[in-house]
Wavefront OBJ file of the C-alpha trace (Angstrom):
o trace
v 132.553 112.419 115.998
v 129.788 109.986 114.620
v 126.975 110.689 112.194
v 123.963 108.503 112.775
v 122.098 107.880 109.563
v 118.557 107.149 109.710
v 116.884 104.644 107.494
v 112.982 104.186 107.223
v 112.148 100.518 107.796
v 111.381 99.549 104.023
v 115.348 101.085 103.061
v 116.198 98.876 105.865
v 114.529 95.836 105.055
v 115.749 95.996 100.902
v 119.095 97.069 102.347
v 119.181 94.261 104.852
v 118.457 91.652 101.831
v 120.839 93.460 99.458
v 123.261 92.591 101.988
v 122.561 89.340 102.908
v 122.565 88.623 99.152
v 126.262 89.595 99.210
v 127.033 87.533 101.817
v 125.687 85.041 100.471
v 126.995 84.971 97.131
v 130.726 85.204 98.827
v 129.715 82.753 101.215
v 128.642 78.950 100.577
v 125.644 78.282 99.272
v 123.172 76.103 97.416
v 121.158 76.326 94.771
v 117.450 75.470 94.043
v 115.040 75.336 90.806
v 111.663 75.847 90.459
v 110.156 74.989 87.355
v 106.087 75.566 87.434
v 104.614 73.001 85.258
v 100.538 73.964 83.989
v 99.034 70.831 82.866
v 99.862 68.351 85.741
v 99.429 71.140 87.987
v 102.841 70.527 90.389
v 106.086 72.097 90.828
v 109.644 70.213 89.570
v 112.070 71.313 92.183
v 116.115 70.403 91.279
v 119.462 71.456 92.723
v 121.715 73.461 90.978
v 125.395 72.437 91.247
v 128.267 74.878 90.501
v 128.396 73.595 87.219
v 125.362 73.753 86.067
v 124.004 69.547 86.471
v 120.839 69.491 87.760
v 119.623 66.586 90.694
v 116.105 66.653 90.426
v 114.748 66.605 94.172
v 110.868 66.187 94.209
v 107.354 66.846 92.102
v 104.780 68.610 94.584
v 101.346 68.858 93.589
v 99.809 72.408 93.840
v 96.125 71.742 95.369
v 93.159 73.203 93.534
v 91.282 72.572 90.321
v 92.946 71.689 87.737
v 92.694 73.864 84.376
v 94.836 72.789 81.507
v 96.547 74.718 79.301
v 97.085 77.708 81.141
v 100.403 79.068 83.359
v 101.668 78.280 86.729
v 102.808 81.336 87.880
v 105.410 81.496 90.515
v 106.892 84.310 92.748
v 109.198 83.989 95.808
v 109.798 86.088 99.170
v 112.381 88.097 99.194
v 113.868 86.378 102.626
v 113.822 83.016 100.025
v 112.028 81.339 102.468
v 108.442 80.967 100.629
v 107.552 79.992 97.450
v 103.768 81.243 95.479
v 102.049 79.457 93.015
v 99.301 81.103 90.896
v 96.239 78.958 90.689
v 94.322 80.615 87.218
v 91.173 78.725 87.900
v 88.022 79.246 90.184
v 88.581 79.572 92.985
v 91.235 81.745 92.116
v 94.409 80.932 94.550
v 97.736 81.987 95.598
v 99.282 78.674 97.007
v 101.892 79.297 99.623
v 104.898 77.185 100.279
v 107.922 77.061 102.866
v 111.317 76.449 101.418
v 113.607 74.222 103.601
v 116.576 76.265 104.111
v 118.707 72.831 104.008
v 117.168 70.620 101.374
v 115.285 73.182 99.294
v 112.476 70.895 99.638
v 108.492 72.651 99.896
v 106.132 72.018 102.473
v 102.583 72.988 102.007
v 101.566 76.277 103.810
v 98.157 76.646 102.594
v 95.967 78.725 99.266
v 95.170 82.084 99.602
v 92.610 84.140 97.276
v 93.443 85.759 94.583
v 91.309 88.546 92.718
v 91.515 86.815 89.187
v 93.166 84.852 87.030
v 96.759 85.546 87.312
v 99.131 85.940 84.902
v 102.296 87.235 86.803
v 103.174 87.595 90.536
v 105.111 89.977 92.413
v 105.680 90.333 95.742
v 107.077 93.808 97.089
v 111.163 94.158 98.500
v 108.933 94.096 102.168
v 107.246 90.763 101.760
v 104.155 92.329 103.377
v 102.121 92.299 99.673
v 101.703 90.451 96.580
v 100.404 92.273 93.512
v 99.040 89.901 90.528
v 98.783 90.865 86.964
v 95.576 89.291 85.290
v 95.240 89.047 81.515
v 91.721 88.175 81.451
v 90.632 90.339 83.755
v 92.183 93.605 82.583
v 93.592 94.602 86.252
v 96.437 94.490 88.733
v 95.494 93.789 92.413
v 97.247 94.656 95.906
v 96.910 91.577 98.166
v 98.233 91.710 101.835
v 100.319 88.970 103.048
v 99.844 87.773 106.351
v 102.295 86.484 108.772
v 101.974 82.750 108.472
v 102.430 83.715 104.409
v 99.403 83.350 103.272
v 97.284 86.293 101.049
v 94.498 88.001 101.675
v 91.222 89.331 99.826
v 92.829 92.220 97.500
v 92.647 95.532 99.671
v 92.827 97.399 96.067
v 91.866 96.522 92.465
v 93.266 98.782 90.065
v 91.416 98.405 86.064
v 94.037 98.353 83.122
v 93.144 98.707 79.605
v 92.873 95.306 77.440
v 95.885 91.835 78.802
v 97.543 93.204 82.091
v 100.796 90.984 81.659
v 102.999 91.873 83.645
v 103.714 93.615 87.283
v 107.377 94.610 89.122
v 108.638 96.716 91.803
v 111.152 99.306 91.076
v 114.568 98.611 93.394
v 113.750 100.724 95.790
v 110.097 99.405 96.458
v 108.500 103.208 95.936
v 106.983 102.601 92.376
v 105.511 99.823 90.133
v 105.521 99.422 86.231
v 102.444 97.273 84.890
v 102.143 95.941 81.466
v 98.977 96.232 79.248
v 99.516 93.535 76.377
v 96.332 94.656 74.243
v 96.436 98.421 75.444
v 100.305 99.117 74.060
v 101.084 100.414 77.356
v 103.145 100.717 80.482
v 101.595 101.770 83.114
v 103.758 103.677 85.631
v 101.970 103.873 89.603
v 103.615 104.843 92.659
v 103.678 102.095 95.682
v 103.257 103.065 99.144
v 104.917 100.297 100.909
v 103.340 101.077 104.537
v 99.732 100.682 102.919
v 100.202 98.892 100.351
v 98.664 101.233 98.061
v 99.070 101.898 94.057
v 98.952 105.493 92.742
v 98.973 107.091 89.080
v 102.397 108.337 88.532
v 103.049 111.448 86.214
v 102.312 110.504 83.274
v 100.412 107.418 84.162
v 101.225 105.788 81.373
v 103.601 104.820 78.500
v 103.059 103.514 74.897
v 104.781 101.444 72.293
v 104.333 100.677 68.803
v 100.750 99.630 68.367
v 100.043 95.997 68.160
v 103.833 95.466 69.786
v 101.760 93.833 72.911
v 104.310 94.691 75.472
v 104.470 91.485 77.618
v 107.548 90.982 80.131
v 109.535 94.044 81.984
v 113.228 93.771 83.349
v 115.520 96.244 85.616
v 119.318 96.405 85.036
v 121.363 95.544 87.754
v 122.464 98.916 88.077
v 119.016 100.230 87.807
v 119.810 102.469 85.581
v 117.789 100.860 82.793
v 114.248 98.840 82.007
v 114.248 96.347 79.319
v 110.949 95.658 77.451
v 109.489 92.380 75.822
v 106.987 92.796 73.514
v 104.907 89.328 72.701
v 103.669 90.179 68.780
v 106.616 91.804 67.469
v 109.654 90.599 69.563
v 110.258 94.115 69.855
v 113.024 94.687 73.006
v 112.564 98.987 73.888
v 115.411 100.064 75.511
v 114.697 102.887 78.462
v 116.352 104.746 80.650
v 115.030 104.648 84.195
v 114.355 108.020 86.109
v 115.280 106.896 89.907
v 114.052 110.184 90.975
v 110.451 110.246 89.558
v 109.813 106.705 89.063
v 109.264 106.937 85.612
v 110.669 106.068 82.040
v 112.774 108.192 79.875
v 112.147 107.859 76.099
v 113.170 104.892 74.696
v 116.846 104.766 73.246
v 116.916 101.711 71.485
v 114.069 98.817 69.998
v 115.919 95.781 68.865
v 114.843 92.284 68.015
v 114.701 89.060 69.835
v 113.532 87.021 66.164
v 116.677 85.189 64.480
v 118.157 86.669 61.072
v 115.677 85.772 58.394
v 112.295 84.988 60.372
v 109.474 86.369 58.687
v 106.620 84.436 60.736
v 104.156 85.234 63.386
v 105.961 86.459 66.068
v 105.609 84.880 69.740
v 107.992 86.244 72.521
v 107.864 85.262 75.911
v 110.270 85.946 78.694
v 113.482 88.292 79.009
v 115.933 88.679 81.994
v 119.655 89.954 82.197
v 122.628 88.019 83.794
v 123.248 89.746 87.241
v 126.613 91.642 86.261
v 124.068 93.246 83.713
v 126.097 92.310 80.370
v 124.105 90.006 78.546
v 120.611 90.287 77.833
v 118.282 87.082 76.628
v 114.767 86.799 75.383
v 112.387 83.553 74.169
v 110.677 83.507 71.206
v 108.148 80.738 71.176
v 107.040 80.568 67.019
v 110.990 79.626 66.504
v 111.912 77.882 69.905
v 114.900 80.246 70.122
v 116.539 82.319 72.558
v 118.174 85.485 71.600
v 121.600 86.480 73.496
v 123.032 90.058 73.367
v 125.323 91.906 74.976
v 124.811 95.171 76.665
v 126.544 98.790 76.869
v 127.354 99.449 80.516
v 127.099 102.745 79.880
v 124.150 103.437 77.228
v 122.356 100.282 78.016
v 122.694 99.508 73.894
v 121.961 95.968 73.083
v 124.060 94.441 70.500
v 123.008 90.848 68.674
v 125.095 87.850 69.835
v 123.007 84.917 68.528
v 120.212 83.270 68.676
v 120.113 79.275 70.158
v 117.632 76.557 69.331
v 115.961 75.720 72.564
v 113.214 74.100 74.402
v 110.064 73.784 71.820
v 108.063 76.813 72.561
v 109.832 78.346 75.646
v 107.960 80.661 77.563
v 110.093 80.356 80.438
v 113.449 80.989 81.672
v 115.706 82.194 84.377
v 119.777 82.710 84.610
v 121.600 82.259 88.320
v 122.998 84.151 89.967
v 126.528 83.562 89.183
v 125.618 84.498 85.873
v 127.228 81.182 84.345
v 123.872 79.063 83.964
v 120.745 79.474 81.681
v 117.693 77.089 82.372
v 115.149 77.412 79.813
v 111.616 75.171 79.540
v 109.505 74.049 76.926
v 105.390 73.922 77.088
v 105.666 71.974 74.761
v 108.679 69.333 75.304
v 107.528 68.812 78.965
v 111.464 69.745 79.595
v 114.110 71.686 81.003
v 117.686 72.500 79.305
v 120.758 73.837 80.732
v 123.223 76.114 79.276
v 126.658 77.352 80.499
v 126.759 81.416 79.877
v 130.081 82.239 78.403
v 131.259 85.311 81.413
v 133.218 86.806 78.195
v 131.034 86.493 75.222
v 127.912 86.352 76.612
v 127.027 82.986 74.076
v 125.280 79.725 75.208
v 126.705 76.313 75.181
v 123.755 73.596 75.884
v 124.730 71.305 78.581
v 121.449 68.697 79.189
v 118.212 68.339 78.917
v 116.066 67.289 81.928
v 112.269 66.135 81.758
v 109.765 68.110 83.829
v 106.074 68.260 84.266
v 103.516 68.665 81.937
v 103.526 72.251 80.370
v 106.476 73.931 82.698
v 106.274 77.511 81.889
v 107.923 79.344 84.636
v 111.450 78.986 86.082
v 112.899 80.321 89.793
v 116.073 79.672 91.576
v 116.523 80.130 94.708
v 120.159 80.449 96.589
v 120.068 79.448 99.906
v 122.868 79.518 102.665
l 1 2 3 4 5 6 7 8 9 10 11 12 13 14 15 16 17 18 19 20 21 22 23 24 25 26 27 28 29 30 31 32 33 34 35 36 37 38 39 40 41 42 43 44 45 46 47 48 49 50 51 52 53 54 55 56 57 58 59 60 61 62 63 64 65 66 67 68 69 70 71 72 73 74 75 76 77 78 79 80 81 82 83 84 85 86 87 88 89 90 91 92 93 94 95 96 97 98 99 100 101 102 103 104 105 106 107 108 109 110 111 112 113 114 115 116 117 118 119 120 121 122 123 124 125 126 127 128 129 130 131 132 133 134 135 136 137 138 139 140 141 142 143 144 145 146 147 148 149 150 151 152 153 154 155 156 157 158 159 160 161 162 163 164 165 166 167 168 169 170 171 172 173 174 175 176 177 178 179 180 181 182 183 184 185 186 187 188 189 190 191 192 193 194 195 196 197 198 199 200 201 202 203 204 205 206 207 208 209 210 211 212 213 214 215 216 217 218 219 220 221 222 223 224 225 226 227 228 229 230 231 232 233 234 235 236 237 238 239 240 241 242 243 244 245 246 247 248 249 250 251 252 253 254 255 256 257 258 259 260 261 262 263 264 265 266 267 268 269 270 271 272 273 274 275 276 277 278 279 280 281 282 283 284 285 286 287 288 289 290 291 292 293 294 295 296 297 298 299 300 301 302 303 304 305 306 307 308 309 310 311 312 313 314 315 316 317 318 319 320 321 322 323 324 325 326 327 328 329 330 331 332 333 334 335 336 337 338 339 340 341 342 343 344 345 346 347 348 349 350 351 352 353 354 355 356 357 358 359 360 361 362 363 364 365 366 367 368 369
């Protein structure tokens, strides 16, 4: 006797990927960086060997206007086959790419618009729709994506309160948290994948400390947890994630990402977990530190390892997926360094710097069969 299980086609596109992930990671396979660089406007693009050297393998220029000073956002497709750029000047732009599958190498699809000035880009576990998170212009948008990759004019605008920061899709593609830097809040909408549609979830909406500017949002690998950056405190919150509903559980836990003895202006930046979900790190720009800690499989607890001297102001960062490699970049040392992840201790051994654009804020890799 068989059962035949039916799957709608988003659970069978994210469970396709999930699995061809796995294969992946068992199977051979190489490793690209992309490192967004601001100020000269281009992308640094490197391979990633086993153990963690870095072969730089071209600079591409991102067309548009130049604006200095800004971010280069970058998202990628979850098939790993194209590569976005944020453009945060006028015309506002989402600049496609096609990764080579052999070399890793990008080839110019063509700019898209955008609804603002961009911030952060996501692009849902379909690949059918990019949201973007703008800062200046207080708003998330839904953007189609069409089938040669490019987006199109937002099909929804949805107004935040004061620095939308930050957008990302839940794992299973059915809800979206949303960052408000200058509102305190996390915004918490449902996603209709077929439309590509954003809804208020119940509540709509979830606050931190005031003046904590929450910035940068993170899922555990077992999705059982969200991890939240905040920009002027360096405040980490700690919540459980409700699969069900969509929503977040009261925090558990607020911990630190400033070193022992720091009593500055706070500046934190970027956050992600290695992908066994162990170790936790966060940037913290005023210092040029990164903050390691080591997480409670079953609480989701954070407990301080160290902090590391890093890149000089690092808003950027990005771990791979074997977990064994940090790459961190500094806006302001127009440079990338490498660090080997201890799998045990969860504490950073610098391996090499490597000079990148101008400005490099924003750091993807990309494994690719």
């Amino acid at each position: 006797m068989h059962t035949r299980v039916s799957l709608n086609p988003v659970s069978f596109i994210a469970a396709f990927w999930v699995a061809a992930g796995v294969f992946m990671s068992s199977a051979s396979a190489a490793s690209f960086v992309y490192v967004g660089n601001s100020d000269s406007q281009d992308i640094s693009v490197f391979e990633l060997k086993p153990g963690g050297d870095l072969t730089p393998v071209e600079t591409v220029a991102v067309p548009g206007p130049a604006k200095p000073g800004g971010s280069l956002p970058l998202a990628v497709s979850p098939e790993k086959h194209r590569l976005y750029a944020g453009l945060r000047n006028e015309p506002f732009t989402a600049v496609t790419f096609d990764i080579d599958a052999k070399t890793g190498k990008l080839k110019l699809v063509g700019p898209g618009p955008l609804a603002d000035s961009m911030a952060y880009l996501a692009i849902d576990r379909t690949g059918r729709f990019l949201i973007g998170a703008s800062y200046g212009g207080h708003k998330v948008a839904v953007h189609p994506i069409g089938p040669d990759g490019v987006t199109a004019p937002a099909q929804q605008v949805v107004a935040t309160e004061p620095n939308a920061h930050c957008v990302v899709f839940d794992p299973s593609n059915r809800y979206v948290l949303h960052t408000s830097l200058g509102g305190d809040k996390i915004y918490q909408q449902k996603f209709d994948a077929t439309k590509g549609t954003l809804s208020p979830n119940e509540p709509p909406t979830v606050s931190v400390k005031a003046k904590g500017g929450p910035r940068h949002l993170v899922f555990s690998p077992d999705k059982q947890f969200v991890y939240l950056l905040n920009e002027l405190d360096a405040a980490i919150y700690v919540f459980p994630w409700d699969a069900a509903t969509g929503t977040l559980k009261q925090e558990t836990q607020v911990a630190s990402a400033l070193p022992k003895g720091f009593d500055g202006k706070p500046w934190a930046a970027d956050i992600h977990l290695t992908p066994d979900g162990k170790f936790l790190y966060a940037s913290e720009r005023t210092t040029s530190t990164l903050a390691a800690f080591s997480v409670d499989p079953n609480t989701g607890a954070l407990t301080p390892i160290d902090s590391y001297p890093t890149e000089k102001q690092p808003r950027g960062f990005s771990i791979d997926s074997s977990g064994r490699t940090l790459l961190a970049v500094g806006q302001l040392s127009n440079s990338m360094t490498s660090y080997a992840i201890d799998k045990t201790t969860g504490k950073l051994t610098m391996l090499k710097q490597y000079p990148t654009g101008k400005n490099p804020n924003w750091v993807e890799i990309v494994d690719l069969p």
